[in-house]
C-alpha positions in Angstrom: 76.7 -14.1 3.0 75.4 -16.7 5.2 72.7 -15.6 7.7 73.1 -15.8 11.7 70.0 -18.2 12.6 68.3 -16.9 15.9 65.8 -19.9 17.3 63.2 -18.7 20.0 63.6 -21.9 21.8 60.8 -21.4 24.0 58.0 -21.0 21.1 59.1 -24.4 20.0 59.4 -26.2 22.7 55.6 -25.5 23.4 54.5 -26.3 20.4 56.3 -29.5 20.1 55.5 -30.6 24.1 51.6 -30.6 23.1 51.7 -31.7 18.9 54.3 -34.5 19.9 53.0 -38.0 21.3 53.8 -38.1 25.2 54.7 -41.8 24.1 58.2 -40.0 22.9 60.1 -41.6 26.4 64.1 -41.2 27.4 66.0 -43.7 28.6 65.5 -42.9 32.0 61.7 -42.9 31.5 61.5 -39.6 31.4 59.2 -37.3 28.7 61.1 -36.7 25.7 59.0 -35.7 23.1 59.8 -31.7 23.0 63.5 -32.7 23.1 63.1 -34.8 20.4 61.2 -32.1 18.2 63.4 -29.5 19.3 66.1 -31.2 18.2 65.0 -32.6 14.7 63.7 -28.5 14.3 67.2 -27.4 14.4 68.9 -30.4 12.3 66.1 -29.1 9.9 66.6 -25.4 10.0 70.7 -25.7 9.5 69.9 -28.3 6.4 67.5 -25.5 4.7 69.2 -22.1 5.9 73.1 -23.3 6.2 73.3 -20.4 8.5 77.1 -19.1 9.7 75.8 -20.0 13.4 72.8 -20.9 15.3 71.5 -19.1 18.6 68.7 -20.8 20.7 67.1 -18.8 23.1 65.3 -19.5 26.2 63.3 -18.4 28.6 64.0 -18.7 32.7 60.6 -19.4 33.7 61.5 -19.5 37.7 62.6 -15.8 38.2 60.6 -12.8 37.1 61.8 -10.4 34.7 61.5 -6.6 35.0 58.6 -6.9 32.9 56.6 -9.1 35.7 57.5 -6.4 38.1 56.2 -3.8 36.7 53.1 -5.1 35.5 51.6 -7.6 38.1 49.3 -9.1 35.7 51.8 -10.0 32.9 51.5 -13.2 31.7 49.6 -13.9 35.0 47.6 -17.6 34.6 50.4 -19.4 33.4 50.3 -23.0 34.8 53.3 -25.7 33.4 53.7 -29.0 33.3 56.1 -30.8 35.3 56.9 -32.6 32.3 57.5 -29.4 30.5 59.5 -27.6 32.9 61.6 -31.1 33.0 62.4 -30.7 29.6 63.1 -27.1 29.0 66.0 -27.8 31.9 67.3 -29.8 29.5 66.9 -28.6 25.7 69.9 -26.2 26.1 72.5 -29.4 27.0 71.4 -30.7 23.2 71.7 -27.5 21.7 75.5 -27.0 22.8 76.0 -31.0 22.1 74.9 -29.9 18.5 77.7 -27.6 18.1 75.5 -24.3 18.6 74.7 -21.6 21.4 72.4 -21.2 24.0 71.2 -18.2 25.3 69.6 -18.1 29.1 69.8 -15.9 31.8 67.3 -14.6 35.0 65.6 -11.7 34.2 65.8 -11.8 30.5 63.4 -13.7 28.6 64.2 -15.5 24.9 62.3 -12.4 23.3 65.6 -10.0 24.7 68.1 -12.7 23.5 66.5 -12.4 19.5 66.7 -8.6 19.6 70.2 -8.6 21.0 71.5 -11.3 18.1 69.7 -9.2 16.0 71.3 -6.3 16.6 74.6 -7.7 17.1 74.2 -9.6 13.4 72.9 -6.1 11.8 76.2 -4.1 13.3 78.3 -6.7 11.7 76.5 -6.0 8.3 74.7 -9.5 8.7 71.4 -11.2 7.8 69.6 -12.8 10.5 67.1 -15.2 10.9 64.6 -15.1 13.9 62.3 -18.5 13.8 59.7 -18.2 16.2 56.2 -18.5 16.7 55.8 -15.3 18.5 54.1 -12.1 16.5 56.2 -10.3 18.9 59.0 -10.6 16.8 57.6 -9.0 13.9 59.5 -5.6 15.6 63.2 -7.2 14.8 61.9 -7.1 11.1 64.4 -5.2 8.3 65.7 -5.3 4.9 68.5 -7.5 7.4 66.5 -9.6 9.1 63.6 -11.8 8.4 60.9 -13.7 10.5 60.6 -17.5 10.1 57.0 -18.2 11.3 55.5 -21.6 11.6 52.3 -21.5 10.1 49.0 -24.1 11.0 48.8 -27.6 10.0 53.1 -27.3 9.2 54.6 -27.1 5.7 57.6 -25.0 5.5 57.5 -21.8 7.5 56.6 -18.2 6.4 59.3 -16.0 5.5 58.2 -12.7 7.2 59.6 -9.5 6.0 58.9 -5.9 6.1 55.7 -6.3 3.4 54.5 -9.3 5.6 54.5 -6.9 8.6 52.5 -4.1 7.1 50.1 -6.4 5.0 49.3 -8.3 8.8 49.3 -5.9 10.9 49.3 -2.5 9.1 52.0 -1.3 10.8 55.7 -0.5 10.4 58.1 -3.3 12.1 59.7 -0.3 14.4 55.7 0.6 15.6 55.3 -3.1 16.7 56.1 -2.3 20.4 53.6 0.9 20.1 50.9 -1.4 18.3 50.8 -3.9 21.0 50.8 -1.4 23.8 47.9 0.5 21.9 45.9 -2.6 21.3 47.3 -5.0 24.2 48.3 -9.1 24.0 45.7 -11.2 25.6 48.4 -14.0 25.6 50.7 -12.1 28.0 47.9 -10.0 29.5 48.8 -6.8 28.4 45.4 -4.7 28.8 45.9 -2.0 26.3 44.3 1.2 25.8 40.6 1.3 26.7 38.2 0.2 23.8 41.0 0.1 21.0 41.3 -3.2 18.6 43.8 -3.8 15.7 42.4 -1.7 13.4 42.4 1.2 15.5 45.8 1.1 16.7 47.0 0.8 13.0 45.4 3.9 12.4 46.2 6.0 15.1 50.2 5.3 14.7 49.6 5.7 10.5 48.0 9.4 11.5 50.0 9.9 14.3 53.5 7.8 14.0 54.1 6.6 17.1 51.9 6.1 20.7 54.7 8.9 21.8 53.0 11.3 19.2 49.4 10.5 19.8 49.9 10.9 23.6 51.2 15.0 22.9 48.5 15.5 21.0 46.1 14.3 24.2 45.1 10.7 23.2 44.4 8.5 26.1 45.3 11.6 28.8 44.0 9.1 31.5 45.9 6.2 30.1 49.4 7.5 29.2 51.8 6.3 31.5 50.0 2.9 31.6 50.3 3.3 27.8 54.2 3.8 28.1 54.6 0.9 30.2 52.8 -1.2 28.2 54.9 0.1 25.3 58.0 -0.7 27.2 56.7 -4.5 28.4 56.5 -5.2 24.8 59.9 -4.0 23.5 62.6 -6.4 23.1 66.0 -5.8 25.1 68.6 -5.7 23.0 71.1 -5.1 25.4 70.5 -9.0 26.8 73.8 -11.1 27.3 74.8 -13.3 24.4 77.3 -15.7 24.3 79.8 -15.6 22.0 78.6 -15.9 18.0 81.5 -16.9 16.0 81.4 -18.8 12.8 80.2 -22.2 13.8 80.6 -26.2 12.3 77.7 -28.6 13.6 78.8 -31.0 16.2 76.5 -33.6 14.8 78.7 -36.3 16.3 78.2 -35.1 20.1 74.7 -34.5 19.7 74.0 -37.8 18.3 75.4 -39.2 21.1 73.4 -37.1 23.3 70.6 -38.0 22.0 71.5 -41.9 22.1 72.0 -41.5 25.8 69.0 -40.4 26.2 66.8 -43.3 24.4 66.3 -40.3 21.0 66.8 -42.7 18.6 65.4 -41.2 15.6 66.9 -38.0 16.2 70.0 -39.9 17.0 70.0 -41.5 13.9 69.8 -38.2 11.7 72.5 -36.2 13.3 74.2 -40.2 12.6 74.0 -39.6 8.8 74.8 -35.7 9.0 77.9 -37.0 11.2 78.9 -39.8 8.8 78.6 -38.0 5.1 
């Protein structure tokens, strides 16, 4: 059975804005190196998965989600370059050229749109494929679903599964969401409960279950409905929108000439030779 492929578009695009030269130009003179990785990323995941369909999922970094409501200081700091911003705008016009869907919507970040693939793919009786670069994601983890991780200094990406999860993190895939909110994410500035690391959070839900559990038994009294927001902040919704997920054929043709249009010649030229054999 061939796997639904769920792209955190975002965690990419990143990565590929600051490792790429900011030589990479479009035609217009515009920045087009994380189009151009972004691109060559997907013609390279559906040559090594040959998934049924591919969903890329994105963030919509101009309206808050519930999540920054609630918590004032989440993700709080975050500063993006023009450059950037200009060419998230446009990553989701190559996907669709490419012959696969795009997920983005205000108030829901990429994270939602993996967990509601995920769960769409697993109803279905599916396998899915969630590539990101986000730990996060190690909570969509099953028997179904598996984690493609980059990893540092590239190679081919780590194939995360429910062992992976435990041996990193000493946890169950379903007690990610309690894990974070126990030990907090610096990254999106998730505080955490008072004077508890890693280790201790892996220990409290292996004694206890769950934060839920732990909380009954009077753990963190002072901290508990912090504790449950946090908990909440860092599960994925998987009641997001999706677009529709049939069965899908690349559009190599359309995306090459997307990608000609805008001065991408060498990714061009590889959806050229997918088109063409």
């Amino acid at each position: 059975m061939k796997p639904l492929l769920i792209v955190d578009g975002d965690s990419f695009a990143h990565r590929y804005y600051h490792a790429l030269p900011k030589t990479i130009r479009r035609a217009d003179g515009g920045p087009g190196g994380l189009l151009d990785g972004v691109g060559g990323l997907l013609v390279r995941l559906w040559q090594e998965e040959r998934p049924r369909a591919v969903l890329v999922a994105w963030d919509t970094l101009t309206v808050p989600t519930y999540r920054h409501l609630a918590l004032e200081s989440y993700q709080g700091g975050r500063v993006f370059d023009d450059a950037l911003l200009e060419q998230l705008d446009l990553a989701p016009q190559l996907v669709e050229a490419m012959g696969f869907a795009a997920a983005k919507a205000a108030g829901y970040e990429a994270d939602d749109f993996l967990a509601a693939a995920v769960a769409l793919e697993a109803a279905r009786g599916g396998q899915a494929l969630v590539a990101s670069g986000d730990r996060d994601t190690f909570q969509l983890v099953s028997e179904r679903t598996t984690v493609l991780q980059p990893q540092r200094g590239g190679g081919p990406l780590a194939r995360i599964g429910p062992d992976e999860v435990r041996e990193r993190y000493g946890v169950e895939p379903a007690q990610v969401p309690d894990f974070i909110a126990l030990r907090g994410d610096p990254s999106d500035k998730i505080p955490g409960a008072r004077g508890v690391g890693p280790k201790t959070a892996a220990e409290l839900l292996a004694r206890y279950g769950s934060l839920e559990e732990a909380l009954a038994d009077g753990r963190f009294a002072a901290e508990a409905e912090a504790l449950r927001l946090y908990r909440q902040i860092a599960t994925m919704d998987a009641e997001a929108p999706l677009p529709p997920l049939e069965d899908q054929e690349p559009a190599w043709g359309g995306g090459a000439e997307l990608a000609r249009r805008w001065g991408l010649g060498r990714l061009a030229a590889r959806m050229e030779t997918l088109s063409s054999s």
